[in-house]
C-alpha positions, 0 to 999 in steps of 0.5 A: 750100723750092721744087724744081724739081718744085714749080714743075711743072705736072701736064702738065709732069711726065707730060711729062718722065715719059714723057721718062724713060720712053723713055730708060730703054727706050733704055738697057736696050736698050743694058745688054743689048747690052753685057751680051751683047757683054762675053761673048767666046764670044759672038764665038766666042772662048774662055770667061772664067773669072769673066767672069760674076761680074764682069758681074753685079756691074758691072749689078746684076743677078743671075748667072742673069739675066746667063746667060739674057742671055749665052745669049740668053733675055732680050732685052728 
């Protein structure tokens, strides 16, 4: 059975990788913009209690990096 990928040449698929590539970048650029932003006290506002559980949970990463993301040790 033929996929699509099958019927790729070699230069089309390196092609569509660095495709996929740069949106990856765009997207985690984004995942941490929005990660920093669900945090109200990043706008000044009181805490959420349990805010950073339910972050970490909604992108898949651990509390601690989700943390480091809040308070502005990882931004990229």
């Amino acid at each position: 059975m033929n996929t699509p990928i099958d019927q790729m040449t070699d230069d089309q698929k390196i092609r569509e990788l660095s495709e996929i590539t740069e949106l990856e970048k765009r997207q985690r650029a984004r995942k941490l913009l929005l990660v920093r932003s669900a945090f109200p006290e990043t706008r000044g506002e009181p805490q959420v209690r349990g805010r950073l559980t339910e972050v970490a949970k909604a992108v898949g990463w651990t509390r601690e990096h989700v943390a480091n993301i809040r308070d502005g040790k990882v931004t990229e």
